[in-house]
C-alpha positions as CSV (number, residue, x, y, z in Angstrom):
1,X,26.4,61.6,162.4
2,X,27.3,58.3,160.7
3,X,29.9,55.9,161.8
4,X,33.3,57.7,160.0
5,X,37.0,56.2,160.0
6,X,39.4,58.8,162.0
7,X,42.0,60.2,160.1
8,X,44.1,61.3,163.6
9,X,48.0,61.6,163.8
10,X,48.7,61.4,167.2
11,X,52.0,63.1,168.7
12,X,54.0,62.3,171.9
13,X,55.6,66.0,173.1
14,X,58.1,65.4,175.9
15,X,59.3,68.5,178.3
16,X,60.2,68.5,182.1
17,X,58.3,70.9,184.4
18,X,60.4,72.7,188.0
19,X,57.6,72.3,190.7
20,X,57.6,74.8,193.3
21,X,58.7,71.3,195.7
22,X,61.5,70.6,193.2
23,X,60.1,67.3,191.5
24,X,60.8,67.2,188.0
25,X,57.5,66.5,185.9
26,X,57.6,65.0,182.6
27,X,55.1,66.0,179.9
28,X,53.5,63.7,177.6
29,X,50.8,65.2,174.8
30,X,48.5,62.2,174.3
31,X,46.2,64.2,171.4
32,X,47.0,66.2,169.0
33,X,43.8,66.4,166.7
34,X,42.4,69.4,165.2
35,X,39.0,68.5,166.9
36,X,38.8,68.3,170.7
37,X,39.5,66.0,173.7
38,X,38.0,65.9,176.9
39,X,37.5,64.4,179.9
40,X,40.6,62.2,180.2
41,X,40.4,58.9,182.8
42,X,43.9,56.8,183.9
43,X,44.2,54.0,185.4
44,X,47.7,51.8,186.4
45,X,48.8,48.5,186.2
46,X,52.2,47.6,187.3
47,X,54.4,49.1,184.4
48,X,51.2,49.6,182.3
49,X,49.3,52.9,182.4
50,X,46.3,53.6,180.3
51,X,44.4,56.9,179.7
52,X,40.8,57.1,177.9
53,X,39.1,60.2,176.6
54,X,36.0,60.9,174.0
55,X,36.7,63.4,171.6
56,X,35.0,64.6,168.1
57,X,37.4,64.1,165.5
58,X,34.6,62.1,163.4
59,X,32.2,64.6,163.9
60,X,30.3,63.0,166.7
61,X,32.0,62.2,170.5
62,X,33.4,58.6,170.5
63,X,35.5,57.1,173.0
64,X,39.3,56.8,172.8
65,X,42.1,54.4,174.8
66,X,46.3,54.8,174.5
67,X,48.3,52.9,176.7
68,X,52.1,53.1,178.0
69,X,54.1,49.5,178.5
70,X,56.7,51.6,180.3
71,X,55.3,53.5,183.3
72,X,54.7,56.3,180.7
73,X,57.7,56.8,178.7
74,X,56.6,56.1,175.8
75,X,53.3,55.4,174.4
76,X,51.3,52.8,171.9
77,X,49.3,54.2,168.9
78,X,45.6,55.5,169.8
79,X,42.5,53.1,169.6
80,X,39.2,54.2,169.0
81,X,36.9,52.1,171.0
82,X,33.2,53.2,170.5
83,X,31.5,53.7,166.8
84,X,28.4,54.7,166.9
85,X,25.9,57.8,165.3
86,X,25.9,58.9,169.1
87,X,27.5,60.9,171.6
88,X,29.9,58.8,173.6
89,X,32.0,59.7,176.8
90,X,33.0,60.7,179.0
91,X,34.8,57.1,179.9
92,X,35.8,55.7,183.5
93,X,38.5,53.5,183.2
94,X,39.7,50.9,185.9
95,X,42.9,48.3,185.7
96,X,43.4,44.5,187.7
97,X,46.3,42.8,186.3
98,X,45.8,42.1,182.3
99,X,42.4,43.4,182.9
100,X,41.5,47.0,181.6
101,X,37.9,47.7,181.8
102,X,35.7,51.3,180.4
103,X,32.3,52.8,181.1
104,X,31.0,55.3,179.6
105,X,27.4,56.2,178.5
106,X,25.9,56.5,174.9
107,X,22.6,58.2,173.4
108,X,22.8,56.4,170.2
109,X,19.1,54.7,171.4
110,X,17.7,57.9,172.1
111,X,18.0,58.5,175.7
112,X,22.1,58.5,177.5
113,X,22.7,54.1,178.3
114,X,25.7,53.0,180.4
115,X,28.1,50.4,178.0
116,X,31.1,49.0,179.4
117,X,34.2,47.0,177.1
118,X,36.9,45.0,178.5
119,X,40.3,44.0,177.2
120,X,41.7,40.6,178.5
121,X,45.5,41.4,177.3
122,X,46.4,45.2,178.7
123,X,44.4,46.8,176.0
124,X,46.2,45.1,173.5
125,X,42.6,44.1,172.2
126,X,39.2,44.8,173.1
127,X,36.0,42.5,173.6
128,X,32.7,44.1,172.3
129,X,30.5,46.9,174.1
130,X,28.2,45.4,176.2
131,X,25.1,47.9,177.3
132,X,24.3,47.8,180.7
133,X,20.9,49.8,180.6
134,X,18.0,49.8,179.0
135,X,16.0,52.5,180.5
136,X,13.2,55.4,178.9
137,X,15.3,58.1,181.1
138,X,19.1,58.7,180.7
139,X,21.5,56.9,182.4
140,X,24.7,59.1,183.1
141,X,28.7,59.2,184.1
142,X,29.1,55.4,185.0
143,X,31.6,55.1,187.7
144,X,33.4,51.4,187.7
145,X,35.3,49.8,190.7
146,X,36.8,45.9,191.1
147,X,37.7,44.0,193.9
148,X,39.1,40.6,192.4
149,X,37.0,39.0,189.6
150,X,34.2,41.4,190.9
151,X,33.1,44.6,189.2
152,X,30.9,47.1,190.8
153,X,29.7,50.3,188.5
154,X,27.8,53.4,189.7
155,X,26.0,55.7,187.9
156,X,22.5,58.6,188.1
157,X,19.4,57.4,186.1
158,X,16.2,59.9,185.9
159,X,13.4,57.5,185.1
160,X,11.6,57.9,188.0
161,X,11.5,61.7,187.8
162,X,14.9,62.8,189.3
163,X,18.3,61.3,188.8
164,X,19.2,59.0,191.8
165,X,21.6,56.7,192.2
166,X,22.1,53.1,190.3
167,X,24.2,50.0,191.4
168,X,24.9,46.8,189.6
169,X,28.2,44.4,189.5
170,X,29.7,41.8,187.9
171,X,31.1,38.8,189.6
172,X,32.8,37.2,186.7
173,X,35.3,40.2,185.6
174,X,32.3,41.7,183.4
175,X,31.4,38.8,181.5
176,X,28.1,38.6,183.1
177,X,26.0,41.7,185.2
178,X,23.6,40.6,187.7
179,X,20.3,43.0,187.7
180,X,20.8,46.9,188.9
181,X,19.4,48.4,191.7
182,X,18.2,51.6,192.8
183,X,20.3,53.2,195.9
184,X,18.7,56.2,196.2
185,X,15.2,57.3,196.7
186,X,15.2,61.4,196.4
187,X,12.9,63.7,195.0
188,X,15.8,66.1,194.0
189,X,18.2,65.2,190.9
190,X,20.6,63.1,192.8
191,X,24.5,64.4,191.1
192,X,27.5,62.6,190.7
193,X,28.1,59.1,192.3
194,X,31.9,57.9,192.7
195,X,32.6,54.3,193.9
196,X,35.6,52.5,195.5
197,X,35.5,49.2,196.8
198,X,37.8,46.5,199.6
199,X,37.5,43.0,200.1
200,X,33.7,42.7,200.4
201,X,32.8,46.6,201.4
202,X,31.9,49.0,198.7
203,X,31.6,52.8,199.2
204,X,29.4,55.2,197.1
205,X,29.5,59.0,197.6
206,X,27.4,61.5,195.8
207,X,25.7,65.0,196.3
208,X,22.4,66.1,196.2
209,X,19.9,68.8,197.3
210,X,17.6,67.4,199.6
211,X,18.2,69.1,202.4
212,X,18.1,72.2,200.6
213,X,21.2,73.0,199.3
214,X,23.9,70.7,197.4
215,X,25.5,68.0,200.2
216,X,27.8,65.0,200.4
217,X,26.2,61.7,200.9
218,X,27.7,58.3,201.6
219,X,26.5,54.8,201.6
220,X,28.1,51.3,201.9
221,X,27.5,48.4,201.4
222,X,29.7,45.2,203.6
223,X,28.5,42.1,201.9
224,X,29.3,42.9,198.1
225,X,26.9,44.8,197.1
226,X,23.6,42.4,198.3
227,X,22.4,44.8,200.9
228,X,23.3,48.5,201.7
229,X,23.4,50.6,204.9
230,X,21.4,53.4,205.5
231,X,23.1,56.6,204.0
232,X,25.2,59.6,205.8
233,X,25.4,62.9,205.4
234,X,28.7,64.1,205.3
235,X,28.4,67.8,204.8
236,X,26.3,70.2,206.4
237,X,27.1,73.8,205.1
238,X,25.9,76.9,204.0
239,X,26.8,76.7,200.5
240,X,26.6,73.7,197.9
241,X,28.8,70.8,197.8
242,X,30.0,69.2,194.0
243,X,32.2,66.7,192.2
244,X,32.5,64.3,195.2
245,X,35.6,61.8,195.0
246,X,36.3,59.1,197.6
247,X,39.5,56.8,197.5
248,X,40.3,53.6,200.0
249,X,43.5,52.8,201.6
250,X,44.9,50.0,199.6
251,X,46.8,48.3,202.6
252,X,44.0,47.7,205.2
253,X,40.5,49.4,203.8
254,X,40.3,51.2,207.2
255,X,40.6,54.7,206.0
256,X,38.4,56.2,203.2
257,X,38.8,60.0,201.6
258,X,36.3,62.0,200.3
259,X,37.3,64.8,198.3
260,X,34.9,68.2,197.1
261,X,34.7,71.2,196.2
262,X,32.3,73.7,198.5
263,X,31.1,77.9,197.8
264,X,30.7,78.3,201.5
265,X,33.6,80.6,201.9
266,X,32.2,83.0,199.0
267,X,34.4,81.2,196.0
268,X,34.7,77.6,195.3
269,X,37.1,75.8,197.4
270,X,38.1,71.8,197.6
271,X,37.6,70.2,201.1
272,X,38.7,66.9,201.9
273,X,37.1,64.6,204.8
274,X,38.6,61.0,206.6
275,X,37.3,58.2,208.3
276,X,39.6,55.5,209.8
277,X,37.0,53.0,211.1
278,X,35.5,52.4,206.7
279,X,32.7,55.1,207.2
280,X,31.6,54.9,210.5
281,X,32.3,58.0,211.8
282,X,34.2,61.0,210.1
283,X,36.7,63.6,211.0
284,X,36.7,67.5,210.9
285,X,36.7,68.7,206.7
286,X,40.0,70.3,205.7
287,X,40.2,73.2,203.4
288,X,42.7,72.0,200.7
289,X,42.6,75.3,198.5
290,X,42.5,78.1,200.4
291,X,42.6,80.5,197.3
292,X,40.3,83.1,196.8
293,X,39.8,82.8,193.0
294,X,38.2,79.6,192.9
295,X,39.5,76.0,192.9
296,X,37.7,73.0,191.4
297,X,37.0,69.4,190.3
298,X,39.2,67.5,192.6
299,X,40.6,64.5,192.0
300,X,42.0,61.5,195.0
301,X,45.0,58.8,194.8
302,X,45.8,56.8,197.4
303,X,49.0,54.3,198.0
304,X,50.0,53.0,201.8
305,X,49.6,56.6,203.9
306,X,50.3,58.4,201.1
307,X,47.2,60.7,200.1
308,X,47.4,62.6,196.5
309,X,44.4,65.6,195.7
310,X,44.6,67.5,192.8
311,X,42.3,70.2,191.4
312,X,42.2,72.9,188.8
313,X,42.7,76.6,190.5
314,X,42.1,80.2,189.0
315,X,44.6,81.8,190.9
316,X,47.5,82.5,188.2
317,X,44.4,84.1,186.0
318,X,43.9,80.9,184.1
319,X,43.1,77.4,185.1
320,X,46.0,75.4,185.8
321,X,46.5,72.0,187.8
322,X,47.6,72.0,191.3
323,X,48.5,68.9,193.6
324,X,48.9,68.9,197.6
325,X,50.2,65.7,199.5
326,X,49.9,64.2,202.8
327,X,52.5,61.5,204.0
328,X,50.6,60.6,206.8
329,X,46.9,59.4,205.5
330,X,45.6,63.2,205.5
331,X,46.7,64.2,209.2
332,X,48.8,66.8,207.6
333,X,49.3,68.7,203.8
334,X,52.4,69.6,201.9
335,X,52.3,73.1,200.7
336,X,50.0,72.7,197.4
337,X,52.4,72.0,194.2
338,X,51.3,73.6,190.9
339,X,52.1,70.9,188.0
340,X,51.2,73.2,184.8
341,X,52.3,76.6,183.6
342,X,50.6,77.1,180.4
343,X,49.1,79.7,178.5
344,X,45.8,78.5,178.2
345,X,43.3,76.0,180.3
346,X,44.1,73.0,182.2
347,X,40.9,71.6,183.2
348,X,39.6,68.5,185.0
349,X,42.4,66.5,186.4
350,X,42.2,62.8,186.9
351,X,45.4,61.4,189.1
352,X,46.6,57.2,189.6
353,X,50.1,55.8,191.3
354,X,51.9,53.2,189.7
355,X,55.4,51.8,191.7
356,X,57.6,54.2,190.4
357,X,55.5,57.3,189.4
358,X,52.6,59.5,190.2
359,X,50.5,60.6,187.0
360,X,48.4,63.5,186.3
361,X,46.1,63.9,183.1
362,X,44.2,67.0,182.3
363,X,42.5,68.5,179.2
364,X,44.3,72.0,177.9
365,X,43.4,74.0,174.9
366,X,47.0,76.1,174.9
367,X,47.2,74.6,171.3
368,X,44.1,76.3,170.2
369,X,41.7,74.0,171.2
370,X,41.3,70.9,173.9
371,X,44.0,68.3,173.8
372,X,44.7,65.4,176.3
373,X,48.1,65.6,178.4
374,X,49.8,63.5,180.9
375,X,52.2,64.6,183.4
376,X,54.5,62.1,185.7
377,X,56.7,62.4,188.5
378,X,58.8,60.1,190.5
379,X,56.9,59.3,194.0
């Protein structure tokens, strides 16, 4: 499809949601287009909070960015960030300061690339898409971490055969990228690579099927990025392991949390794992779900020993949002928290904390098709 101008009113729907733990969540539509939204991405910044999406409304997928100056209360007009004759999306999005920074991937050349575009002024305005790869295979769902002025992105390329696992960072806030290189080795299609980084260490998670069935890998690297330890194997089950997520403790970079979802038990579950010694060794998995009709797509927030999961559960008869907490760096769980009650789908949650709030934003097509929603509540 050619490069068309959107024609998209966008309305802001406030409403307050009783959780079963008594917080009161506010509601915040974020879309409200007659095509559809997916795959929604947040990311905070002191009072700023910023949530990007792709979304067909010109007839082809393109990228999307809104931002709140208010810890969510209200929000700025929608900006369209990618125009190309393409499928763009789904986006990654990571904050530091002023600094807001996407990732998404493109097929415009062809074959799926990996661009990235930054804003300098809290998305206020945006620098040009840079493209990142350049490769005959497809380069796919870019993950993007920071630790200062440095920039570290993730993502699966299939050149060599099967998808395995890409590096490369920047070291000058994603002005500049110094040359990618290949993680992983497998003969198997290599799935799903999340990335967090601390001070120097950087931590990459993924699943694959070497062994057989779908596992959880790990790998880490204590120097940047310039050399990486030999991987780990974090799951060893009867079933298949998917949609890894891993999150650091943001006061010391000791503990890391890996979040899953697993079929061993017969329906799909979401298991969460710990380490307090940054990947060394790891303790027992948890079973965060429990619920026989399925539970997927977890997502992981961290702030002091505060640990935040959510996932998307089957058990009303629809797909709606759930959230479980631990005050006490995963030791123990809060009863699970349901944060929607609609009559359609929530899907795919993506969760951040800011000072004041925790957010929550989800794609749900109780309007008649997929729109993007955010949910807050006060930590």
């Amino acid at each position: 499809m050619g490069k068309s101008k959107h024609v998209l009113f966008f309305l802001v729907l406030t409403a307050t949601l009783s959780s079963a733990l008594g917080a009161a969540w506010t509601t915040k539509k974020l879309t409200n287009a007659a095509a559809e939204s997916y795959s929604s991405a947040i990311a905070v910044s002191g009072a700023n909070v910023y949530v990007a999406w792709y979304g067909n409304a010109p007839g082809n997928f393109e990228v999307y960015f809104r931002r709140s100056t208010d810890n969510g209360a209200t929000w700025q007009a929608t900006k369209r960030l990618t125009y190309t004759d393409g499928q763009s999306g789904p986006p990654d999005i990571a904050a530091n300061g002023a600094n807001v920074y996407v990732t998404w991937n493109d097929n415009t050349p062809g074959n799926a690339e990996v661009y990235f575009k930054r804003s300098a002024d809290n998305g206020a305005t945006w620098e040009p898409s840079q493209r990142l790869t350049n490769n005959s295979g497809h380069s796919n769902y870019p993950r993007i971490a920071f630790s200062g002025a440095n920039l570290y992105l993730a993502w699966t390329d299939n050149t060599a055969g099967h998808a395995n696992v890409y590096f490369r960072k920047s070291i000058d806030g994603g002005a500049t990228w110094q040359s990618a290189k290949q993680l992983t080795n497998k003969s198997v299609d290599v799935g799903g690579a999340d990335i967090v980084s601390y001070g120097s260490n950087i931590y990459i998670v993924w699943c694959d099927d070497s062994s057989g069935n779908r596992e959880i890998y790990f790998k880490k690297s204590t120097d940047k990025g310039a050399s990486w330890q030999t991987q780990k194997r974090l799951t060893n089950n009867s079933g298949d392991s998917h949609d890894v997520a891993i999150a650091v403790d943001d006061l010391t970079g000791s503990d890391l949390y890996v979040v899953w979802e697993d079929d061993t038990a017969g329906n799909w579950e979401v298991y969460f794992m710990k380490s307090t010694d940054k990947g060394a060794t790891w303790e027992t998995i948890k079973n965060l779900s429990n619920n026989a009709p399925g539970s997927w797509d977890p997502a992981i927030a961290v702030s002091g020993a505060n640990v935040y999961v959510a996932w998307y559960d089957y058990t009303p008869g629809n797909s709606e949002i759930y959230m479980r907490k631990s005050a006490d760096s995963g030791s123990t769980w809060q009863t699970r928290q349901r944060v929607t009650n609609d009559s359609g789908d929530s899907l795919f949650p993506d969760i951040a904390l800011g000072t004041a709030n925790q957010y929550v934003t989800y794609y749900d097509n109780t309007p008649g098709n997929y729109q993007i929603y955010l949910k807050f509540s006060p930590l």
